[in-house]
N, C-alpha and C positions, 0 to 999 in steps of 0.2 A: 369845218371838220378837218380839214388839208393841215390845217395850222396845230392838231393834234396828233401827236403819232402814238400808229395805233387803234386810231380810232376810222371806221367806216359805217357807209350806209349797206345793207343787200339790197337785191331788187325787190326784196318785199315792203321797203321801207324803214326794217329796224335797223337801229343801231348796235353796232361791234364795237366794245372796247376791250380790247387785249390784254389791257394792265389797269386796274383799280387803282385807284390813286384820288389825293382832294381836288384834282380836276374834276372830276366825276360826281363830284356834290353837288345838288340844287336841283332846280326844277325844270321839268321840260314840257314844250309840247307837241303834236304833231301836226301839221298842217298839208294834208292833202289836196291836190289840182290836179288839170290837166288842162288842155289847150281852151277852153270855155270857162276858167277860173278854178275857183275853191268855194267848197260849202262851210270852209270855219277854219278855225284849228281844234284838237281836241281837248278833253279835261286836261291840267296839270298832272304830272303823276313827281312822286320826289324820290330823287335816288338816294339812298343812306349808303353808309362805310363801315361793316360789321369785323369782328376780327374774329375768324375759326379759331378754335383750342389748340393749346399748343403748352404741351408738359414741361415742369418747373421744376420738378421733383419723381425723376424714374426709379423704380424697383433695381435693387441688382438682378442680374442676370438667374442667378441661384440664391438658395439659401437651404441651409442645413440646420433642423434641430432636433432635436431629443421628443420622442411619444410624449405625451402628458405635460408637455413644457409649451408656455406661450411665444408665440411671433407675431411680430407686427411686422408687414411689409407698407413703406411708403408709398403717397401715391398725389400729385398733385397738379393742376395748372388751371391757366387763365385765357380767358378771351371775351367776344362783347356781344350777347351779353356773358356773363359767367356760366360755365360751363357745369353740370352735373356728372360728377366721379360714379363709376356703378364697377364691380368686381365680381366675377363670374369665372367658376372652374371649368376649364375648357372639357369635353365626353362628358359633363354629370350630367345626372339625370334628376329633374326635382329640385327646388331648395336646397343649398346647401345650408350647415350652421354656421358658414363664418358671419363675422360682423365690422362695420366698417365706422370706425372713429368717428368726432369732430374733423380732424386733419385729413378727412378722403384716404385714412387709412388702413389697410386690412388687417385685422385681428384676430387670430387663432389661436383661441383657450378655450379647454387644453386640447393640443394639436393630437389628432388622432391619424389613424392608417390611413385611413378613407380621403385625408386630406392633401393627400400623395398628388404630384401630376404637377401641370401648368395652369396656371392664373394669369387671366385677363383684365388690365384695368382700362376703361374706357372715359374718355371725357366726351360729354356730349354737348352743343350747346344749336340753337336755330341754322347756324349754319355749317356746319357739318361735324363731324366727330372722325377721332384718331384713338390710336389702340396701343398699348406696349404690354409685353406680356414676361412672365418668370415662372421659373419652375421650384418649388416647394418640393425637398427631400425628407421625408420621415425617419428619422435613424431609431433602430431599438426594435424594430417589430420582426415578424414572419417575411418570407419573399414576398413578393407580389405573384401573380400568374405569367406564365411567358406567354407571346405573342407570334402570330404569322408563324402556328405550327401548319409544316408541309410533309407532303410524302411521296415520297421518288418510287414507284409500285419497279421493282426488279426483277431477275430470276430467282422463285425460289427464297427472296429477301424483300423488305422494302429499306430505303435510305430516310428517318425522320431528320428533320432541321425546324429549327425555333430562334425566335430571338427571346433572351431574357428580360425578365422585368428587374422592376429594382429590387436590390441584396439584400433592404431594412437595415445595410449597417455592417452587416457580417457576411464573413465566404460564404456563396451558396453551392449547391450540388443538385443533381438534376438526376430523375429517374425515368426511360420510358416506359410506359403500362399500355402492354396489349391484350388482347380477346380475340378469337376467332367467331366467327358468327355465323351459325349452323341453325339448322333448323331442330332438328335432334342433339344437344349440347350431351355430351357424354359427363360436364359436369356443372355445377351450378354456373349460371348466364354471370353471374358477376365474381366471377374465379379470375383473375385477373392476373399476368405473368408481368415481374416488373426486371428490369434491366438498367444496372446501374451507369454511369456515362463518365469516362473520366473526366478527372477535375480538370474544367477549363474550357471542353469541347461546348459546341452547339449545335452536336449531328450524331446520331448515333446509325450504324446499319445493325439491322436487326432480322437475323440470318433463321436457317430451317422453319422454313416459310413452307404450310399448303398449298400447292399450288391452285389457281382460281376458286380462291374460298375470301370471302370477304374476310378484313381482321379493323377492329377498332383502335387507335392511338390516342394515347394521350403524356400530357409529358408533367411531372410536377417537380415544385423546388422545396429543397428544405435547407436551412441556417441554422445555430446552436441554436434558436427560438421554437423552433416547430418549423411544420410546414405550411407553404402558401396553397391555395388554392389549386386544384387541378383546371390544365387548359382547356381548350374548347376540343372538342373528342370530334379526331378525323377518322373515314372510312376509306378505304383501298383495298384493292385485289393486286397481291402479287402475281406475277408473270410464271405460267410454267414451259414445259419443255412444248417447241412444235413437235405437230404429231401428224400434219400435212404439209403439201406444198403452197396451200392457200396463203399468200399474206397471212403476217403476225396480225390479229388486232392491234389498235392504236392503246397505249397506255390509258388503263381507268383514270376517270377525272376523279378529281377528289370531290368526296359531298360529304353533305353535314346532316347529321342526325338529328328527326326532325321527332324530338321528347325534349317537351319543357320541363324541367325540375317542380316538383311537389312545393304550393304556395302556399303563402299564410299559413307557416308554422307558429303556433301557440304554445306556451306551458301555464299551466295550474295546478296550485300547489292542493293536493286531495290530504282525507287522513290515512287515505292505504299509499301513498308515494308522489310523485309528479306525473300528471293526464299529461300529454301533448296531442295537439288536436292539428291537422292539416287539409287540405284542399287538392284535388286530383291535378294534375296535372292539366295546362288548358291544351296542349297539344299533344299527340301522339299517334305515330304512322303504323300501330298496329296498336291490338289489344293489350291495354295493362296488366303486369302480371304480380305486381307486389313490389314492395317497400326494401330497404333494408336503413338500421336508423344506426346512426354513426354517433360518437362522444368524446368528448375529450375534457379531461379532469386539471384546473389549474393547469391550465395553457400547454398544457404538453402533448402529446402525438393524438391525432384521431384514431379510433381505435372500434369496429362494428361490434355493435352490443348484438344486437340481433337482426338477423339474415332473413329471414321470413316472414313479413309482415304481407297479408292477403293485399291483393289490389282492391279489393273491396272496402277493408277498413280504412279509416277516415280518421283513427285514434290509436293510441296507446299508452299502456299506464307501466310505468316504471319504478319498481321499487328497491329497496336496496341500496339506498346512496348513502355515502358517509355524511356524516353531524359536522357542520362547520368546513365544508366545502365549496368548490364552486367550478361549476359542471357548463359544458356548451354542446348544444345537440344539433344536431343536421339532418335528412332524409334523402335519398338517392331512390329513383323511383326505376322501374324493367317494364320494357314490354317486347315478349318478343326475346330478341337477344340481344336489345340496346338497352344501352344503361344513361341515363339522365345525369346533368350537371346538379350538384348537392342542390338544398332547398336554401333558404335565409338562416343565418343561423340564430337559436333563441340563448340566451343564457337564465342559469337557474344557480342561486346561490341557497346551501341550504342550513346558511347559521340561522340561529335560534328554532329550527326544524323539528316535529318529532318526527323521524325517520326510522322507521320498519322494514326493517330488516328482510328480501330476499330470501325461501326456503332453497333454490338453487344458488345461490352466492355463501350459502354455509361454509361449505371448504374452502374456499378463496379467502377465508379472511386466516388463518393460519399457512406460513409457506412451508414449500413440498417437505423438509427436512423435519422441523418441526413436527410436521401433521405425522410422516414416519414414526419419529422419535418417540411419540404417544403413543399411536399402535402398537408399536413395539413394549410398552412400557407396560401396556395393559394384556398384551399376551403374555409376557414373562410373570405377571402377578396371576391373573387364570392358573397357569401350567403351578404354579408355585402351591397355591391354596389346593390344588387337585392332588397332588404330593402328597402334602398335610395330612388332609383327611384318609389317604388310603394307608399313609403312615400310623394314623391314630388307630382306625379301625384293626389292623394287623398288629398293633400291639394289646387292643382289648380283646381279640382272639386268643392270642396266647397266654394272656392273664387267666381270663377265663378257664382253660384249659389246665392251667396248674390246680387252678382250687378246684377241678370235680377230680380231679387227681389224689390228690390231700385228702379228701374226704371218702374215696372210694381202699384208701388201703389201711387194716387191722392196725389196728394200735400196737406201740411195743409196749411191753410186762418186762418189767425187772425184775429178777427174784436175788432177796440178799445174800 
């Protein structure tokens, strides 16, 4: 072994070799003694020369395309034996829908939102495995949600900070949404104060503050597309004025509101409108208090249809949608004076629908001017017929009146 570098015995007997190589091919055996001999040597055992994986063909670093348009990212290499390519979105959860070529390549048709983030491609083969990885840009869509929202509890203020997701492609802008959280709300629990952040920032301070009253944040984006999702909703007590000589308390930690969003939202289409059918919440740190269900019509703004849905119900039916549309609903569930992250959202398209018509959505389908303009249109005709006939009547009075006139006075007599 001297005659090898590199290569030693331990005291237990095995052998070290430092560097692989075709020295290290062929058979060995071991042959134990001591000062009385040896009982043998042992089996043969054979050493092999495998080659770990090692990439032929890496991803770039980035890649940018268009929603609904296809991408193939590359991905390739070799080793002995041959190595198994596998491609995996780094945070998902479940299956994804990509697909991966002949070429161990990744496939994305058609490229959706959800397909946002960083890809892993792995080679794997008996003797070890190596990783490279690329980040997939969605361009065309809504924001994504900002991340790592925090909150500086102040005097009288708190300081929010975020970091942004991605833009979808287009400038975004950023709003924060607060609540105070009372036991006695003076007005509904999901009234919500939003404050707008100039274009650019990633902090807003958000001033005349209660003092030691809890308040909820949250922060959301929106681009010429719509908005992205709201963030994860932080709680805080701002600081108020000392009122002893006691130490200040230490600044509230931030914590998180423990209301899971409203699951296994459903839609079925009925013949009085669209059922949506959901699942309570699996967690929540007080009593459920109700729903409120949220929509949005051809991708444009979410918009709360209705605020009051009982925590009890489990259902609602919706009527009133237009013919040849295509509708996205959501749920937001209360309890208490926290407000839950939306539900999944479902989409409902309602071409070829027979769609029946809302008795409360009557006035909404004419705008304010319009609907005026008839009103009006039909009290000038009223007023006008009312006229008429007091006109008619006053003039068959005074007809009347001449002929018992005529009739009650002597005849004239001519004499020649």
């Amino acid at each position: 072994l001297s005659q090898l570098p590199g290569w030693s015995v331990r005291p237990d007997g095995s052998i070290v070799i430092a560097t692989g190589n075709d020295d290290a091919l062929g058979l060995y055996r071991c042959t134990p003694y001591n000062s009385y001999g040896t009982a043998g040597e042992s089996r043969p055992t054979r050493v092999l020369l495998k080659d770990p994986p090692a990439f032929t063909v890496r991803p770039k670093e980035e890649y940018f395309q268009e929603v609904g348009r296809e991408l193939v990212i590359p991905c390739a290499a070799h080793g002995d034996p041959p190595p198994t390519i596998t491609w995996v979105k780094v945070g998902s959860v479940g299956k994804s829908s990509a697909q991966v070529d002949g070429n161990s390549s990744l496939v994305l048709h058609p490229l959706i939102k959800e397909q946002h983030g960083v890809w892993e491609c792995t080679a794997t083969n008996q003797v070890a495995s190596v990783t490279t990885a690329t980040s997939v840009h969605v361009l065309g869509t809504s924001p994504h949600a900002v991340t790592n929202v925090s909150v500086l509890p102040l005097l009288l203020a708190a300081n929010i900070s975020w970091e942004p997701g991605f833009d979808g492609g287009y400038f975004q802008r950023f709003s924060v949404w607060y609540t105070p959280l009372v036991r006695y709300p003076p007005r509904a629990h999901h009234d919500w104060v939003s404050l707008s952040v100039p274009a650019g920032a990633q902090h807003l301070l958000v001033e005349n503050l209660q003092p030691d009253t809890s308040y909820q944040f949250s922060v959301l984006a929106q681009n010429k597309l719509g908005s992205g999702p709201f963030s994860q909703i932080v709680t805080s007590v701002p600081r108020g004025f000392p009122v002893t000589t006691v130490p200040p308390e230490p600044p509230a930690m931030t914590v998180h509101v423990f209301l899971s969003p409203p699951r296994a939202l459903t839609a079925n289409e009925t013949v009085r409108g669209v059922l949506l059918r959901w699942d309570p919440p699996a967690r929540a740190s007080v009593a459920l208090s109700g729903y409120a269900l949220e929509l949005r019509q051809d991708k444009g703004g979410w918009e709360v249809l209705e605020r009051s849905i009982p925590g009890t119900d489990t259902q609602v039916l919706v009527p009133g949608l237009i013919k040849d549309a295509f509708y996205e609903f959501r749920l937001v569930a209360f309890a208490g004076s926290y407000i839950s992250d939306p539900s999944n959202t479902v989409n409902v398209s309602t071409a070829g629908m027979e769609v029946y018509p809302s008795r409360t959505q009557l006035p909404e389908l004419l705008p304010q001017p319009v609907l005026a303009g008839v009103i009006g249109g039909i009290c000038f005709l009223s007023v006008a017929v009312i006229f008429s006939t007091m006109a008619a009547c006053i003039m068959n009075r005074r007809r009347a009146a001449r002929v018992r006139k005529r009739r009650q006075d002597p005849p004239l007599v001519f004499s020649p």
